[in-house]
C-alpha positions as CSV (number, residue, x, y, z in Angstrom):
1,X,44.0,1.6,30.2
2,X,44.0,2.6,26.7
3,X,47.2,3.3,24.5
4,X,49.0,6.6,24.8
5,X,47.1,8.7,22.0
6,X,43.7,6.3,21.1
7,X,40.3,7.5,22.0
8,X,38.7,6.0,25.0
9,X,36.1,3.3,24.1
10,X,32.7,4.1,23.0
11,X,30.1,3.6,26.0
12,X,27.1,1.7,23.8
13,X,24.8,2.0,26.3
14,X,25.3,5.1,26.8
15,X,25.3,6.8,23.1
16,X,22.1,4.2,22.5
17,X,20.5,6.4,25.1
18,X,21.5,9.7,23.9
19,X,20.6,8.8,19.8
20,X,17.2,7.6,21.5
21,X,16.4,10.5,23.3
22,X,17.9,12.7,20.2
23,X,15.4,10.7,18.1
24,X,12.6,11.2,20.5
25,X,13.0,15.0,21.0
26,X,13.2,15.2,16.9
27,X,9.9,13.4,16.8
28,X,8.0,15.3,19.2
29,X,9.3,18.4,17.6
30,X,8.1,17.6,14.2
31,X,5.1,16.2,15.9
32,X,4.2,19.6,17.2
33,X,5.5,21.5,13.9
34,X,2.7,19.3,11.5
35,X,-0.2,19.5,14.1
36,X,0.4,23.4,14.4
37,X,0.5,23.6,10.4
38,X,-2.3,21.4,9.9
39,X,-4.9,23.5,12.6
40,X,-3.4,26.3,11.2
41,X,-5.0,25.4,7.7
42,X,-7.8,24.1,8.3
43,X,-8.5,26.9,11.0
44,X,-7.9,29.4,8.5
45,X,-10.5,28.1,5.8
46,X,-13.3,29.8,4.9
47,X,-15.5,27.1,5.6
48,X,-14.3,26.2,9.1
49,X,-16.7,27.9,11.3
50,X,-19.6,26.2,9.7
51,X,-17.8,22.6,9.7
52,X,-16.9,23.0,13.2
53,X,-20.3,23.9,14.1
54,X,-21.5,20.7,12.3
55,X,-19.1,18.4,13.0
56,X,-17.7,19.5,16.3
57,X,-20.4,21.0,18.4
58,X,-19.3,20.3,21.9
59,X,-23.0,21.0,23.4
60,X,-24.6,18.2,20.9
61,X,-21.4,15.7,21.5
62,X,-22.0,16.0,25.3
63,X,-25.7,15.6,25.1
64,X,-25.7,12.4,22.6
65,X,-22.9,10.8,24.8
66,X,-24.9,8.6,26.9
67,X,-27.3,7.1,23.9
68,X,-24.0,6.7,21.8
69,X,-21.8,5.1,24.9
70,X,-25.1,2.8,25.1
71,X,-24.9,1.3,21.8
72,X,-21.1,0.9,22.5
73,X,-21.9,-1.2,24.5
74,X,-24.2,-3.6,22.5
75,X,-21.3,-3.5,20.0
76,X,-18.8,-4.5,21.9
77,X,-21.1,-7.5,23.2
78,X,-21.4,-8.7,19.2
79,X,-17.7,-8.4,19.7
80,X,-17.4,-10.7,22.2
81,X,-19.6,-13.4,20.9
82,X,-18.4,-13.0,17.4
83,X,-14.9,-13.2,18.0
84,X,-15.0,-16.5,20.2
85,X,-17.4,-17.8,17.2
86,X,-14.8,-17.2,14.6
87,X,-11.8,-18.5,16.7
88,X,-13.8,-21.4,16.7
89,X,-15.1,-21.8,13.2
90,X,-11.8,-20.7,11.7
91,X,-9.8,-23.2,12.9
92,X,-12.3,-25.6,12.5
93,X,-12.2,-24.6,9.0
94,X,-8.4,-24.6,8.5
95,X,-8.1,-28.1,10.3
96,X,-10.7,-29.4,7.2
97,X,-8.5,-27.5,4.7
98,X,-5.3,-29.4,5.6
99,X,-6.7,-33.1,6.0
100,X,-4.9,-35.4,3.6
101,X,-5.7,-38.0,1.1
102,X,-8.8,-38.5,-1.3
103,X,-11.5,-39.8,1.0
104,X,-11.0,-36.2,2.5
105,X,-11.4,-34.4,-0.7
106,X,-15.5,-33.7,-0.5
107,X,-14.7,-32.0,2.4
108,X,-11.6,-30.2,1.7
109,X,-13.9,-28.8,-1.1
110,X,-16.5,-27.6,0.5
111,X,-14.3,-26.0,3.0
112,X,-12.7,-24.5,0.6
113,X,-15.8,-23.3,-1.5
114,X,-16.8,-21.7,1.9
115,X,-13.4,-19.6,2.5
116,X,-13.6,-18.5,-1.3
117,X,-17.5,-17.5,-1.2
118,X,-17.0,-15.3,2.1
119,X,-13.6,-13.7,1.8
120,X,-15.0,-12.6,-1.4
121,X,-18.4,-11.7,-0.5
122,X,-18.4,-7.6,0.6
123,X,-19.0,-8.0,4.2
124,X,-21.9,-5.5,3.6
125,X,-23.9,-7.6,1.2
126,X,-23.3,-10.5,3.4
127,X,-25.5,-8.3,6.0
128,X,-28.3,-7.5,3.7
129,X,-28.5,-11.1,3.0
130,X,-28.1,-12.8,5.8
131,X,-30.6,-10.1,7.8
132,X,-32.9,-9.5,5.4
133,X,-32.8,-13.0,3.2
134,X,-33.0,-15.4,6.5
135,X,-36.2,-14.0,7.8
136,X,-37.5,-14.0,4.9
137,X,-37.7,-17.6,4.4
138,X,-39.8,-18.1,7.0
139,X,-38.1,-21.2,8.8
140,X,-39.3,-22.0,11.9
141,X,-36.7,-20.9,14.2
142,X,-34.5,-18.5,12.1
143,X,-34.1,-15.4,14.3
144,X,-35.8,-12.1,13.4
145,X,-33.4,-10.2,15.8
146,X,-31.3,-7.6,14.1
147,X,-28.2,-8.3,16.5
148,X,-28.1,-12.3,16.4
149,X,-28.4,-12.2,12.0
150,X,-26.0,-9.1,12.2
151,X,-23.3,-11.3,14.5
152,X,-24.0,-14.6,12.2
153,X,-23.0,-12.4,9.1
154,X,-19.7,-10.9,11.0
155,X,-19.4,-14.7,12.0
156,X,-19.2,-16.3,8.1
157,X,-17.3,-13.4,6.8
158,X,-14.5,-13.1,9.6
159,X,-14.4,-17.1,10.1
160,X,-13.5,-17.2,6.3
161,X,-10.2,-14.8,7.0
162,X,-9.4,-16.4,9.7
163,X,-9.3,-19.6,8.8
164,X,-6.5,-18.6,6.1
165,X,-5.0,-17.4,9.4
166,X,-4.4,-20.3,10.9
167,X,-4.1,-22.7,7.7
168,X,-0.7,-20.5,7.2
169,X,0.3,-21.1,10.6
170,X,-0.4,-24.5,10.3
171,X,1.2,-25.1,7.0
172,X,4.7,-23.0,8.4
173,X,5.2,-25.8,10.6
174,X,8.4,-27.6,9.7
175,X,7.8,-31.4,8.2
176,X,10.5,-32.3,10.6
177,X,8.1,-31.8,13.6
178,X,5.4,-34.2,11.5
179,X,8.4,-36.6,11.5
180,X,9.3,-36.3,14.8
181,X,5.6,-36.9,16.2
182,X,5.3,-39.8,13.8
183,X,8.6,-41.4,15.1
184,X,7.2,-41.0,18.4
185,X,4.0,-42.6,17.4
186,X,1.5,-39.6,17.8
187,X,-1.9,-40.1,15.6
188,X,-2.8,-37.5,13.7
189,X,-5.3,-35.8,16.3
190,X,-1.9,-36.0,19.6
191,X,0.1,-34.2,16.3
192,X,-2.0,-31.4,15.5
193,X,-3.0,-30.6,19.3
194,X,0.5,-30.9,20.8
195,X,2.9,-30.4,17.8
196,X,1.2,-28.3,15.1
197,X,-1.3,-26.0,16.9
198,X,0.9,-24.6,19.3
199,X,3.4,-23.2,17.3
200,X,1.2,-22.1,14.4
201,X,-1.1,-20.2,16.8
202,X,2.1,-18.3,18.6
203,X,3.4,-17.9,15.1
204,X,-0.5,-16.2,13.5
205,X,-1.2,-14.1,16.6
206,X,-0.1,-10.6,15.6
207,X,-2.3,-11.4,12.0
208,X,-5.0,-12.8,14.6
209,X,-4.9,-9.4,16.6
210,X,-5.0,-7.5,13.4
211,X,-8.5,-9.1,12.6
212,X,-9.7,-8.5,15.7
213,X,-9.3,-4.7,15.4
214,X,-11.0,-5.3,11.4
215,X,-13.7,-6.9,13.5
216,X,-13.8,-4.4,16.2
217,X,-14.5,-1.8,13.5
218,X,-17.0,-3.5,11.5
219,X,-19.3,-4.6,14.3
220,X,-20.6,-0.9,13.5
221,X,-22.1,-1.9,10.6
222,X,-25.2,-4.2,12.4
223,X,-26.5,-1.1,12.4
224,X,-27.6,-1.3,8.7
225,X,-30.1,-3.9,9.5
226,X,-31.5,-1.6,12.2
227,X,-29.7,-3.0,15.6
228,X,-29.9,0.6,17.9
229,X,-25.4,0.7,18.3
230,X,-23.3,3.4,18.4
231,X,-23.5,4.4,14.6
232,X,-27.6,3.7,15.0
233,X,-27.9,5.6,17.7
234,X,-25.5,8.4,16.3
235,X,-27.9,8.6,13.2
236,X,-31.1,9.1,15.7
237,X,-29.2,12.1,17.7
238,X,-27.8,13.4,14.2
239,X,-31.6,13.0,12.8
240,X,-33.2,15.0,15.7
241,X,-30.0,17.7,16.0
242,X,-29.7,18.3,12.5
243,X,-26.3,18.3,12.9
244,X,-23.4,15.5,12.5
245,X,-21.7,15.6,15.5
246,X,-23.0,12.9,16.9
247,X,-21.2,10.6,14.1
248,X,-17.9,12.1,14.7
249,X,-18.5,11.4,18.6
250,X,-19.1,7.8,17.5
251,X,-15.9,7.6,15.4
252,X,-13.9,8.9,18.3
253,X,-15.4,5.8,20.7
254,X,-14.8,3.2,18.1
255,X,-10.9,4.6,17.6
256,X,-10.4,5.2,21.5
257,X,-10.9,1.1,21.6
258,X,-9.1,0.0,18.4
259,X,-5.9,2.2,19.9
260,X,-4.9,-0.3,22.6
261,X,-5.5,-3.7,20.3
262,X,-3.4,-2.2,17.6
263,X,-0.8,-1.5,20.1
264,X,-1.1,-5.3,21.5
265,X,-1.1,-6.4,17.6
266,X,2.4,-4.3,17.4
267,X,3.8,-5.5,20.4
268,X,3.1,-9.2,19.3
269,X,5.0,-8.9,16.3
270,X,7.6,-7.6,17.5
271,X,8.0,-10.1,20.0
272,X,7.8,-12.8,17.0
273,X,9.9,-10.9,15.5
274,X,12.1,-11.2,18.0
275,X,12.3,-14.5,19.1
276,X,12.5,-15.8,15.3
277,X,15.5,-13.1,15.2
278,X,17.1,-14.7,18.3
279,X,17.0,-18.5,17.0
């Protein structure tokens, strides 16, 4: 019952729904608005009908799908390996970083030095010299294999972001829990494996996800060292086409599989968002 003359109460709920499907229909209409302005212009270009025919030939697309899907594939093997590599090393990395005391130092250096050399080092001239410099020392049992130097270079690279990564995570971790874990006579080693890593992990794995889809990417570029993937074999249909569609095909597959991780990347911030909201 409300009084003689006030407004009935506001149904949340309800008006949450409407102002979300208000929102919604505003952003599909503005959606549709943009995209029909932005064929528009580029349809109406001069240029367009030779673009399209070099760029977005439907006949050469469909043709060079099957050699392009197959070096998909061989990049998202790299992938595979790589990114259980760099898990691996990063956090081995990050757990040297954050050792304490001077008889740790030598190695707290060189970890260091490593993380400084490879985040800095341009990813492609980490290639070139890992593919090219590696067999060219002729050491008896260095690789010659374009794919395994190709992974080893996405390996030092990536293992040097990651490791910042988790070395944040790590160091976001309350001293409280070190205290707590020390009153309850936990060794450094019980500390960091049931204390520390667990929350820092949970807390890094949106920035974790978003170096996955970096990765995900850049495992195109093992073609520069002549590994036959997607962008290879997109320059081998482009070279015996004459035309570039095979590239933009390419593009399209490598987009098609970074969609869903940066949705999962998304969703997992938002969930840390929310639970550090909710505490």
């Amino acid at each position: 019952m409300t009084p003689s003359g006030a407004s009935p109460p506001i149904d949340r709920q309800a008006y949450r729904r409407r102002r979300a499907r208000n929102s919604t229909a505003v952003a599909l209409a503005s959606t549709v608005v943009f995209a029909a302005v932005l064929l528009f212009a580029v349809g109406s270009a001069p240029g367009w009908p030779r673009v399209r025919e070099a760029f977005f030939n439907l006949r050469i697309g469909w043709d060079s799908l099957p050699a392009v899907a197959s070096g998909l594939w061989l990049n998202l093997r790299v992938l595979a390996v790589a990114t259980v590599l760099v898990l691996i090393v990063g956090l081995g990395l990050a757990l040297l970083r954050t050792l304490r005391g001077p008889l740790w130092f030598p190695v707290r250096a060189m970890a260091t030095a490593y993380v400084d050399v490879f985040r800095g080092l341009p990813l492609l001239i980490c290639l070139y010299l890992v593919g090219f410099g590696l067999p060219g020392l002729r050491l008896t049992g260095v690789p010659n294999d374009p794919v395994l130097l190709g992974g080893l270079a996405l390996v030092l690279v990536y293992s040097a972001y990651v490791a910042e990564v988790f070395r944040a995570g790590i160091e976001s971790v309350h001293p409280s829990q070190l205290a707590a874990a020390k009153s309850l006579s936990l060794g450094h080693r019980r500390t960091m494996r049931l204390v520390v890593l667990p929350q820092a992990v949970r807390r890094v794995t949106p920035a974790l996800l978003n170096d996955f889809v970096a990765l995900q990417k850049d495992c195109g570029l093992i073609s520069v060292l002549g590994a036959v993937d997607a962008v290879r074999a997109a320059q081998i249909e482009s070279t015996g086409t004459y035309n570039f569609t095979p590239y933009v095909l390419a593009g399209l597959l490598f987009v098609a599989l970074a969609i869903p991780s940066a949705r999962l990347a998304d969703w997992a911030a938002l969930r840390v968002a929310t639970r550090q909201g909710a505490m």
